[in-house]
OpenMM code with the backbone's topology and positions (N, CA, C; nanometers):
from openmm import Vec3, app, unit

residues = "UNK UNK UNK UNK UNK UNK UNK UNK UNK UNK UNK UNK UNK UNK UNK UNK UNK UNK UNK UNK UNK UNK UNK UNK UNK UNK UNK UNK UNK UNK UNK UNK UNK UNK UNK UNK UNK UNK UNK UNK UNK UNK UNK UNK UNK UNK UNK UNK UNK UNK UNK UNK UNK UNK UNK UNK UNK UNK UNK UNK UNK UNK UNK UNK UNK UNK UNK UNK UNK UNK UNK UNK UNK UNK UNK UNK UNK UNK UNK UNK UNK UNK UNK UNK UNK UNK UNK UNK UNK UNK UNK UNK UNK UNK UNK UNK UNK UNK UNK UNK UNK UNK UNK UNK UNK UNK UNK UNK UNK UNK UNK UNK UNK UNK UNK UNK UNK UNK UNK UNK UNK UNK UNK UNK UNK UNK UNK UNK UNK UNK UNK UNK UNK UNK UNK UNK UNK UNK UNK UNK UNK UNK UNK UNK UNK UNK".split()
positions = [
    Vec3(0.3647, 4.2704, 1.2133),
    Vec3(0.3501, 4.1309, 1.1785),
    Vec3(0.2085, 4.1090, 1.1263),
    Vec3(0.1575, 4.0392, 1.0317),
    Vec3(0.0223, 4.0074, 0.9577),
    Vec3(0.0334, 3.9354, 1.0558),
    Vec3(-0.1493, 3.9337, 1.1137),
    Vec3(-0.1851, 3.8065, 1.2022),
    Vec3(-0.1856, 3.7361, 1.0994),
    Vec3(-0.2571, 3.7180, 0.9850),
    Vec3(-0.3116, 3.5731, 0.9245),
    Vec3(-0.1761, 3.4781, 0.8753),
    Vec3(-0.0763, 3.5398, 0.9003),
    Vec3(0.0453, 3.4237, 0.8599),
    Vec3(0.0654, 3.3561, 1.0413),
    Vec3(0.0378, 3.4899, 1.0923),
    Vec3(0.0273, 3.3831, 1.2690),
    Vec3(-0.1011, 3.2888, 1.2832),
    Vec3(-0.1518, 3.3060, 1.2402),
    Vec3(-0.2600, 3.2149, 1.2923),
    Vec3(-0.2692, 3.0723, 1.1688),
    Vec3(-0.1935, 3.0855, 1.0372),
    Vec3(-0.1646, 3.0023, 0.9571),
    Vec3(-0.0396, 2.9445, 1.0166),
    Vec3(0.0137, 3.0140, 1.1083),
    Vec3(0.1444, 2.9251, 1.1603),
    Vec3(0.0909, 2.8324, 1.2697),
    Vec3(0.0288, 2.8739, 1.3330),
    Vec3(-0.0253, 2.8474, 1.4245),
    Vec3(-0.0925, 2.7323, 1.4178),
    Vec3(-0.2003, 2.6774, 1.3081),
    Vec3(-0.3074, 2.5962, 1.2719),
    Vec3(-0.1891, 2.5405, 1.2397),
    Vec3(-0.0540, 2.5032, 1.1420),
    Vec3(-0.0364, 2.4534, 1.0452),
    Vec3(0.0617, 2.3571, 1.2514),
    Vec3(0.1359, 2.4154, 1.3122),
    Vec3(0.1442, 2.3796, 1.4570),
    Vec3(0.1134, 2.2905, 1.5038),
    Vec3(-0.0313, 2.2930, 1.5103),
    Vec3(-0.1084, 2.2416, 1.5448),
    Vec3(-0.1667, 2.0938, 1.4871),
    Vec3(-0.1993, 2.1392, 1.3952),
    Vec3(-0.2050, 1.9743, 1.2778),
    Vec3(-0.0840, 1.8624, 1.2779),
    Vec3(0.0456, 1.9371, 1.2894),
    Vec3(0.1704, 1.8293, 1.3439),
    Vec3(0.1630, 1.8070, 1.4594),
    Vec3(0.1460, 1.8252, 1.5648),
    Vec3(0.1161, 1.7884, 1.7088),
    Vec3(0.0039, 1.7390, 1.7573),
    Vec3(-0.0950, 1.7377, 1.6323),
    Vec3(-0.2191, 1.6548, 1.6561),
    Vec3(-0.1846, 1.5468, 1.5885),
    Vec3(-0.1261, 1.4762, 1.4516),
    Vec3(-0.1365, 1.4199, 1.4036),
    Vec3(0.0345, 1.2845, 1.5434),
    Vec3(-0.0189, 1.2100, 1.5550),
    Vec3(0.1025, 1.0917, 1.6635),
    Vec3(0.2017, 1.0687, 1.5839),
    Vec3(0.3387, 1.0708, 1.6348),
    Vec3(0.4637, 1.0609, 1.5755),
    Vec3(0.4802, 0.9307, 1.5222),
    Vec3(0.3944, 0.8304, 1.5691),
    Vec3(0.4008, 0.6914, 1.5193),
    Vec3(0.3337, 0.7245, 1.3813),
    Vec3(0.2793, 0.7465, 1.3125),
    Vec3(0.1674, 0.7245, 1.1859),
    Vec3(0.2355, 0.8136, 1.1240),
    Vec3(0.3264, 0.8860, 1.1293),
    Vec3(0.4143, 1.0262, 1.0345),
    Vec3(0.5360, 0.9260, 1.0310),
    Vec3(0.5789, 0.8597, 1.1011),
    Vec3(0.6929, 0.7488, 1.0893),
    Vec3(0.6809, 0.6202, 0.9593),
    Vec3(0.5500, 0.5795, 1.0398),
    Vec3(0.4619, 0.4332, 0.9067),
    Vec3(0.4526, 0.5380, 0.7657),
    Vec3(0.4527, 0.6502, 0.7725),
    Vec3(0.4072, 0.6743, 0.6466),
    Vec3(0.5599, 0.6646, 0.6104),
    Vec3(0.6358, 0.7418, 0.5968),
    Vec3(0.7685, 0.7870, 0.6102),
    Vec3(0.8563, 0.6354, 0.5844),
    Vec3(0.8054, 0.5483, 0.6405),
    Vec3(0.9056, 0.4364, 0.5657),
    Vec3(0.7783, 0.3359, 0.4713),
    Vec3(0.6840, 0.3497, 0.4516),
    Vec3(0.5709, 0.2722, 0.3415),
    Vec3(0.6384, 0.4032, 0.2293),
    Vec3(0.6661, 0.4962, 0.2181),
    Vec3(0.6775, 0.5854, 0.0879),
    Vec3(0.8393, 0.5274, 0.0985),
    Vec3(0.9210, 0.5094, 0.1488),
    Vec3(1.0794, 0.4959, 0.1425),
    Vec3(1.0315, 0.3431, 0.0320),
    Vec3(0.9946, 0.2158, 0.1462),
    Vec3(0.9821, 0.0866, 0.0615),
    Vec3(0.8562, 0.0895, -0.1028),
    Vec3(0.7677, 0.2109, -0.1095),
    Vec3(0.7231, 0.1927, -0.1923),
    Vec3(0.8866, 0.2081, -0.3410),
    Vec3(0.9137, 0.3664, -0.3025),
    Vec3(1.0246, 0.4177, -0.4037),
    Vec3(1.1032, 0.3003, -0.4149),
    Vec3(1.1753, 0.2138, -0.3406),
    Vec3(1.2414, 0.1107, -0.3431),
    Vec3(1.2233, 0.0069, -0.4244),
    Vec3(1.0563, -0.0430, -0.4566),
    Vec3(1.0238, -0.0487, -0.5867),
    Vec3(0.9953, -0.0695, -0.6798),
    Vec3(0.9542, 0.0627, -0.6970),
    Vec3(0.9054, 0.1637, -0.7739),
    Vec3(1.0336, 0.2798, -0.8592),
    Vec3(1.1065, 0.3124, -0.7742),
    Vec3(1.1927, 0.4177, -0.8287),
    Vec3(1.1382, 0.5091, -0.8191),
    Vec3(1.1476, 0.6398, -0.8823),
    Vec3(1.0527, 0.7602, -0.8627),
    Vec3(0.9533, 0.8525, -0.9434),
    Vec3(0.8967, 0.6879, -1.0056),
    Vec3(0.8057, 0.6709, -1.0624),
    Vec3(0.6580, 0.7872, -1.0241),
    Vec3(0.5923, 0.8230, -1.0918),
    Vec3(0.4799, 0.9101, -1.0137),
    Vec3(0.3891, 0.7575, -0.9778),
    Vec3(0.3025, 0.7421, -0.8544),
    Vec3(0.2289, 0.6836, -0.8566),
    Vec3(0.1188, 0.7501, -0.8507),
    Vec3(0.0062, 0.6736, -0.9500),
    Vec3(-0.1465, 0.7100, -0.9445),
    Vec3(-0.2004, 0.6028, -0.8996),
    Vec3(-0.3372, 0.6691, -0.8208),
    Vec3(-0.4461, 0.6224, -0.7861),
    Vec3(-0.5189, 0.5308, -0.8881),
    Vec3(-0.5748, 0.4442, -0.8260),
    Vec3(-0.7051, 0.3548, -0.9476),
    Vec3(-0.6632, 0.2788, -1.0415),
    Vec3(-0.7417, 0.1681, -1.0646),
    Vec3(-0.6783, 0.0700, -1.1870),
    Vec3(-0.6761, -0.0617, -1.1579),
    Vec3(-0.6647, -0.0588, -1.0064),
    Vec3(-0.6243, -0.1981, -0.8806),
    Vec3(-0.7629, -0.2173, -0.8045),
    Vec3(-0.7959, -0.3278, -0.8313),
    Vec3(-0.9022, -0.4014, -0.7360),
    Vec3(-0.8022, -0.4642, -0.6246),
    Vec3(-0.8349, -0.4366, -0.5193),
    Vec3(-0.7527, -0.5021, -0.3774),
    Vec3(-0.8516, -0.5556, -0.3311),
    Vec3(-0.8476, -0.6458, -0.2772),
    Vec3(-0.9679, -0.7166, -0.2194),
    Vec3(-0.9077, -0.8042, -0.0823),
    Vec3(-0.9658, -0.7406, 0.0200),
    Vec3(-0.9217, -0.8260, 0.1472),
    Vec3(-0.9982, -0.8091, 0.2690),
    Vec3(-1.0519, -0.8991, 0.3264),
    Vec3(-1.1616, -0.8509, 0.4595),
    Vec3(-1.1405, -0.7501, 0.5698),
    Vec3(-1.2771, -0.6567, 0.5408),
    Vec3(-1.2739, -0.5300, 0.6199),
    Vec3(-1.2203, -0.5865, 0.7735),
    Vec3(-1.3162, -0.7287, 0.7820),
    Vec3(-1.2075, -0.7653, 0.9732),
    Vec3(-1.1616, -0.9132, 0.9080),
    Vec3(-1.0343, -0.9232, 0.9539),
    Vec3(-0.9814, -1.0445, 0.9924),
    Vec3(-1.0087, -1.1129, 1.1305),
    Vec3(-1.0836, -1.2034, 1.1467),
    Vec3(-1.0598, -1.3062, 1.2708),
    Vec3(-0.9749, -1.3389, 1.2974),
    Vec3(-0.8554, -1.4033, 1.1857),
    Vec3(-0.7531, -1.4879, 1.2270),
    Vec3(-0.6244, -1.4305, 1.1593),
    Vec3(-0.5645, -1.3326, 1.1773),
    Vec3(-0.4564, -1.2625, 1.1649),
    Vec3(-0.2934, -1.2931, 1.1180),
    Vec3(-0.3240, -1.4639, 1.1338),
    Vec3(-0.2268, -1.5291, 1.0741),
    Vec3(-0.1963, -1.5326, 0.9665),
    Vec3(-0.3599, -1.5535, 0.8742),
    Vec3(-0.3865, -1.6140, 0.7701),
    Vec3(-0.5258, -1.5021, 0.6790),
    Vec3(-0.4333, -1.3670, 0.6403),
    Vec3(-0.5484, -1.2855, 0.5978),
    Vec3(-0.5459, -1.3130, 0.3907),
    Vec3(-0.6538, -1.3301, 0.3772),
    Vec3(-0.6867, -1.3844, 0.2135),
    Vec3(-0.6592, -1.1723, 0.1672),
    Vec3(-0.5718, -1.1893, 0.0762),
    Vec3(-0.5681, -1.0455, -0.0506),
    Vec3(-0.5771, -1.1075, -0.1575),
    Vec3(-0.6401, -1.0273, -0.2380),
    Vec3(-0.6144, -1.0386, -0.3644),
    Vec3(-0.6152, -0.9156, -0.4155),
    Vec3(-0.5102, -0.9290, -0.5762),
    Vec3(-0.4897, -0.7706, -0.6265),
    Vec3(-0.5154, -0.7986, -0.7356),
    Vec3(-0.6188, -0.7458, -0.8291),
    Vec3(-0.6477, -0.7642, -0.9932),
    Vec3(-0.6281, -0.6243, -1.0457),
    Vec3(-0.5150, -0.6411, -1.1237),
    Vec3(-0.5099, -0.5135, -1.2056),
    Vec3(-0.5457, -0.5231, -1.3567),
    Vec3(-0.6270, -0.4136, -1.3447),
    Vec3(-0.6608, -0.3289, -1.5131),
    Vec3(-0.6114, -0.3467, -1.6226),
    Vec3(-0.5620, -0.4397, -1.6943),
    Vec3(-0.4391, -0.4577, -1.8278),
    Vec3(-0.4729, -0.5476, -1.8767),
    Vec3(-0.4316, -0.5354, -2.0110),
    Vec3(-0.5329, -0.6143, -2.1199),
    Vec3(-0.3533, -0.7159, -2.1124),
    Vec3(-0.2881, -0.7160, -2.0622),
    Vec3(-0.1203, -0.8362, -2.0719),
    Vec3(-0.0926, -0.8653, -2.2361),
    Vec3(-0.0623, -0.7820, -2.2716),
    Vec3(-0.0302, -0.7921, -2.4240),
    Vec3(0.1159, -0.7960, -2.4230),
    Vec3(0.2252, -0.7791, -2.5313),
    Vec3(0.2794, -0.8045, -2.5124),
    Vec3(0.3445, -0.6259, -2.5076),
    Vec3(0.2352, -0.5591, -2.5491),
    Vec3(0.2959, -0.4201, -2.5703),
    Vec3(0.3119, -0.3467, -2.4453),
    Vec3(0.1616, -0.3788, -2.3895),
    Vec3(0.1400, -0.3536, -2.2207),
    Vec3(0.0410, -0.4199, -2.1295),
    Vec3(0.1333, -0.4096, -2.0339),
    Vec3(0.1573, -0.5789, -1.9250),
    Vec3(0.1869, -0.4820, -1.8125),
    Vec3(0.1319, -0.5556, -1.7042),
    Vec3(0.1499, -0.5607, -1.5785),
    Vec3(0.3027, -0.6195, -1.5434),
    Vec3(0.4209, -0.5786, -1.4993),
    Vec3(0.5489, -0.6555, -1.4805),
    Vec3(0.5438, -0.6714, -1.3247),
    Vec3(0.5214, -0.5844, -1.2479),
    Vec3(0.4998, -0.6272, -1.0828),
    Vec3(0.3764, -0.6009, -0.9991),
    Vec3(0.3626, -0.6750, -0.8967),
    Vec3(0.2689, -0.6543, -0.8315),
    Vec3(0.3149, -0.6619, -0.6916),
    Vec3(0.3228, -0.5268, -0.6402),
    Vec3(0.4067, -0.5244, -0.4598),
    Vec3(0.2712, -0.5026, -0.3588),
    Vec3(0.3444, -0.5859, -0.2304),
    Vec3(0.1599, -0.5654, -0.1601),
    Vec3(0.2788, -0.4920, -0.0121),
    Vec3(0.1767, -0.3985, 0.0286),
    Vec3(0.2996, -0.3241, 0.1550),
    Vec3(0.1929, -0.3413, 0.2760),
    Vec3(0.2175, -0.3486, 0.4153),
    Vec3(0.1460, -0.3393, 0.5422),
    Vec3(0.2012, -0.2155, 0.5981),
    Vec3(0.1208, -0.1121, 0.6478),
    Vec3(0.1838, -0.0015, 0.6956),
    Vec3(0.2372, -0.0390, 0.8391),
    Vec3(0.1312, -0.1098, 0.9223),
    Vec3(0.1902, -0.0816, 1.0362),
    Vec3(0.3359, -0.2321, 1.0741),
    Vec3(0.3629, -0.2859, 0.9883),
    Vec3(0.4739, -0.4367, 0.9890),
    Vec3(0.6057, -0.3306, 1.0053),
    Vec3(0.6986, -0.4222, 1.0725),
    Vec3(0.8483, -0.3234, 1.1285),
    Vec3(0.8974, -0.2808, 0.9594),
    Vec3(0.8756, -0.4074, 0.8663),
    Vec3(0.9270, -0.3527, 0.7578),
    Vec3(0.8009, -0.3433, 0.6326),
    Vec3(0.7576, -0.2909, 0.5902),
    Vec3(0.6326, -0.2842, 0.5438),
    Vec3(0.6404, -0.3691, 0.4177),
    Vec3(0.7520, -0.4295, 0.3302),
    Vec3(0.6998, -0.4638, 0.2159),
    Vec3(0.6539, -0.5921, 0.2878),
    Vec3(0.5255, -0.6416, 0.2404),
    Vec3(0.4844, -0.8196, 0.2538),
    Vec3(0.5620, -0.8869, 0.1263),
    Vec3(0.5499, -0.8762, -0.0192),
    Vec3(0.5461, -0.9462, -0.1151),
    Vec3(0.5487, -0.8995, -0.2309),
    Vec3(0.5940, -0.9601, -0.3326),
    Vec3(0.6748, -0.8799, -0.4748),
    Vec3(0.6371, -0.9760, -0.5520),
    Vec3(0.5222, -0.9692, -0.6293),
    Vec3(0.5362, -1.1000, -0.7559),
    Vec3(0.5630, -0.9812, -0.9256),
    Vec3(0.6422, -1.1025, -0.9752),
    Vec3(0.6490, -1.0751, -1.1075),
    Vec3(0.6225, -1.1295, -1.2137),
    Vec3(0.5457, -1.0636, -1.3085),
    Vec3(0.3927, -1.1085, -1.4048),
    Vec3(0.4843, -1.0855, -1.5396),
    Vec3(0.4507, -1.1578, -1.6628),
    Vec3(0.5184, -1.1536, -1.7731),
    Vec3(0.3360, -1.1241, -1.8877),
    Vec3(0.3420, -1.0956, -1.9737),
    Vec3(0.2795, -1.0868, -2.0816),
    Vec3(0.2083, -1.2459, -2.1203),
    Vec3(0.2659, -1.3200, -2.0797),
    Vec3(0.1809, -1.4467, -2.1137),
    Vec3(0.0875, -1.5291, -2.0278),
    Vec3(0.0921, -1.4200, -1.8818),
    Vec3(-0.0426, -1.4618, -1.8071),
    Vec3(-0.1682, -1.3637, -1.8796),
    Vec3(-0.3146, -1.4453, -1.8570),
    Vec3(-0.4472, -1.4164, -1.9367),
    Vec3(-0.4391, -1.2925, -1.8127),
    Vec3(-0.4271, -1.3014, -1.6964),
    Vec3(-0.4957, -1.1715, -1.6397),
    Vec3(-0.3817, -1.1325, -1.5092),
    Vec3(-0.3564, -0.9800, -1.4752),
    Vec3(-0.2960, -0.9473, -1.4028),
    Vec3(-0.3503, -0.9513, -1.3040),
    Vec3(-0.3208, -1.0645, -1.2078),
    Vec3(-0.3981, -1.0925, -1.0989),
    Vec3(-0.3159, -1.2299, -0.9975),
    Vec3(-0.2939, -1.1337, -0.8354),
    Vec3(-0.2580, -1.2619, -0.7791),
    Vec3(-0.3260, -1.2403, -0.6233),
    Vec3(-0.3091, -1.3835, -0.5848),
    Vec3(-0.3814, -1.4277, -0.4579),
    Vec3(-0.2525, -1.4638, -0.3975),
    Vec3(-0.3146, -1.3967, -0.2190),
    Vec3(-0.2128, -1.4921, -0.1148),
    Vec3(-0.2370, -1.4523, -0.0084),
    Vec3(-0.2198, -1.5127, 0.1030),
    Vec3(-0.2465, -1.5104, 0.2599),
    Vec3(-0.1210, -1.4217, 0.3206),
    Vec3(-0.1390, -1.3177, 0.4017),
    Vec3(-0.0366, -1.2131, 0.4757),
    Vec3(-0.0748, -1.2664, 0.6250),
    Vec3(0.0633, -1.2436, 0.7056),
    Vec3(-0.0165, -1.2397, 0.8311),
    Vec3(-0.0016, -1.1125, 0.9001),
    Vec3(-0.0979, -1.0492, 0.9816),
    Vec3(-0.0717, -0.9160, 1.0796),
    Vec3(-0.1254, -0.9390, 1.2221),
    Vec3(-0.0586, -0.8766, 1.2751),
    Vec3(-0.0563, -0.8688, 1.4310),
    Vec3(-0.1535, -0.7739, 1.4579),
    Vec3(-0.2262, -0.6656, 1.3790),
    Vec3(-0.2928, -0.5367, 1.4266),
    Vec3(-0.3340, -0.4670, 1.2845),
    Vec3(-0.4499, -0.4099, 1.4121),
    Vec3(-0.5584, -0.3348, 1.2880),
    Vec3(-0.4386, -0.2293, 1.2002),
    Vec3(-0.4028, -0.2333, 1.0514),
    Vec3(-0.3581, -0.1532, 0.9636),
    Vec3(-0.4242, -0.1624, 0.7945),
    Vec3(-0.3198, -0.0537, 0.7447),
    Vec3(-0.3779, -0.0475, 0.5931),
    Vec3(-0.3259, -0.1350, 0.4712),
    Vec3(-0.3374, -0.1757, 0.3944),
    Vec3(-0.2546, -0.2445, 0.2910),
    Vec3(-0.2556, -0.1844, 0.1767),
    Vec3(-0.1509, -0.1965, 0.0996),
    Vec3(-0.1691, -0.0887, -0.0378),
    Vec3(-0.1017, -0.1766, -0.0929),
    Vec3(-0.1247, -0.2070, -0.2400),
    Vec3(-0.1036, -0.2726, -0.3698),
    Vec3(-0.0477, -0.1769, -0.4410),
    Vec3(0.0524, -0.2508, -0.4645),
    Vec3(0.1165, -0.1453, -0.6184),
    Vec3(0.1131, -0.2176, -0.7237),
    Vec3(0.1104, -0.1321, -0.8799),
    Vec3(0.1525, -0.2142, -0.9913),
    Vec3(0.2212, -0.1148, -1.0757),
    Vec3(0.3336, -0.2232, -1.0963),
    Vec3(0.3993, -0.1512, -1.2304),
    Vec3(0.3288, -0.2103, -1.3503),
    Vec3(0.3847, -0.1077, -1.4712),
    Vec3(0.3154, -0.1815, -1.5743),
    Vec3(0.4868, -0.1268, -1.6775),
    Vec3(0.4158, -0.2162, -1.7891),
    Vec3(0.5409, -0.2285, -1.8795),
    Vec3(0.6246, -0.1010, -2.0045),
    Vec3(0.5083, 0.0046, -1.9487),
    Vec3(0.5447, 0.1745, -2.0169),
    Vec3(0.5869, 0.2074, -1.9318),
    Vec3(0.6239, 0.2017, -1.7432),
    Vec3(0.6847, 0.2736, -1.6576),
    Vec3(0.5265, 0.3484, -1.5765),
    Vec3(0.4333, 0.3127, -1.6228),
    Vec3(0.3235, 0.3811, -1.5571),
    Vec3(0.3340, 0.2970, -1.3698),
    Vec3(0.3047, 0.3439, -1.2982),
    Vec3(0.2914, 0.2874, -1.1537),
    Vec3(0.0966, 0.3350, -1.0936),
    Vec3(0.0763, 0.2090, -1.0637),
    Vec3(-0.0954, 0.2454, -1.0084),
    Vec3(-0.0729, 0.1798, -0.8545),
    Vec3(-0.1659, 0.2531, -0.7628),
    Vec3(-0.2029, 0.1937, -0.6426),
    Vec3(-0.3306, 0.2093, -0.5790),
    Vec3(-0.3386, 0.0729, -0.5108),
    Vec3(-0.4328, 0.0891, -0.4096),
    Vec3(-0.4342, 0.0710, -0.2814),
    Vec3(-0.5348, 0.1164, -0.2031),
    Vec3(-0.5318, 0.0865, -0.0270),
    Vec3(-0.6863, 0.0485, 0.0345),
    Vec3(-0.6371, -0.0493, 0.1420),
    Vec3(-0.7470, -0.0771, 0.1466),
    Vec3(-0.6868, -0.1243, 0.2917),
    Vec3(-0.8204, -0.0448, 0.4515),
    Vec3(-0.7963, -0.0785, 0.5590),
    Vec3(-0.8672, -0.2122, 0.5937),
    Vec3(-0.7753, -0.2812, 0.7222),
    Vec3(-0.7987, -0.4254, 0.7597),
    Vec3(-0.7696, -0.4066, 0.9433),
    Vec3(-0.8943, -0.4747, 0.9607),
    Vec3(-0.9187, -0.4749, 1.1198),
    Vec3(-0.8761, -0.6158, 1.1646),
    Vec3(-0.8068, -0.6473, 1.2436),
    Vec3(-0.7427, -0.7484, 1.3253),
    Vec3(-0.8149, -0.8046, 1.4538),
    Vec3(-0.8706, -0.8821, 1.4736),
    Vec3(-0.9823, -0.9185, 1.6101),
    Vec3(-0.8498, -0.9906, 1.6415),
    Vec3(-0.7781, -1.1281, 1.6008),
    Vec3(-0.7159, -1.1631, 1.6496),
    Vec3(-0.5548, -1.1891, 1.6149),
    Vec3(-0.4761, -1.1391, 1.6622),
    Vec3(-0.2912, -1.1257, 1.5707),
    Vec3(-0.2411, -1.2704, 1.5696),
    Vec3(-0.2053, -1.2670, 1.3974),
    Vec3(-0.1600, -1.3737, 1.3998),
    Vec3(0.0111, -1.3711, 1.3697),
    Vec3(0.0880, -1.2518, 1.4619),
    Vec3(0.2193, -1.2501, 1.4811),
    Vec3(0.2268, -1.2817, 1.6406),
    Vec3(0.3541, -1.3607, 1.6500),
    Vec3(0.4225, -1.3736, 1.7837),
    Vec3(0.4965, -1.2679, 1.8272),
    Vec3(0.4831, -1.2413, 1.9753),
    Vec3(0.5757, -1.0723, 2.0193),
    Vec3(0.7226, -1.1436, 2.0649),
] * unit.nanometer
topology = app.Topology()
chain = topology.addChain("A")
for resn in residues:
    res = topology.addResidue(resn, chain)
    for name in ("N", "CA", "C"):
        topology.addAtom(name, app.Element.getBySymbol(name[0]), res)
């Protein structure tokens, strides 16, 4: 037997049993509701300004905003803008849809979360290209009921 495939078995072991079955789950359905959609689109990185406070005080009422990169022509346009919460039972928050005759791909709105998680912005655009971003948010106080 080669040790170095044992000890690559071994490490690789190890990294799944270090990493908590909860956060391999959140990922596992944030990639299900992203494809949902998205389709199976490649998504890239960059392009998306997300903007939302590193801590929330009041968890009810957290301010995002998502400005994407696109000149809204009529050739190419921003058509959606999806905002997801990893750790929410169902992760999508919100789905707006942008046409070519807004000046800028860009929307505002208040989410509420119960607990410190990540938020990621998606955008489609009107060639089939898909961009995202993420951006973590600390919770002092939840503004969900249990």
């Amino acid at each position: 037997m080669n040790p170095s495939v044992t000890r690559r078995t071994a490490l690789g072991a190890l990294v799944l049993v270090a990493l908590p079955w909860p956060v391999l789950a959140q990922e596992d359905a944030l990639a299900a509701a992203i494809r949902e959609q998205v389709g199976d689109a490649a998504v890239e990185e960059g392009g998306i300004a997300l903007r939302v406070p590193t801590v929330a005080e009041n968890g009810g009422q957290v301010p995002v905003t998502v400005v994407v990169d696109s000149p809204q022509t009529a050739a190419e346009h921003v058509t959606a803008i999806h905002l997801f919460a990893t750790r929410n039972p169902t992760p999508g928050v919100a789905s707006f849809r942008l046409t070519p005759l807004l000046a800028r791909a860009e929307v505002q709105t208040r989410i509420r979360l119960a607990e410190d998680q990540r938020i990621v912005a998606v955008a489609q655009f009107s060639d089939g290209r898909v961009r995202r971003a993420a951006a973590e948010i600390r919770v002092t106080t939840g503004g969900c009921l249990s």
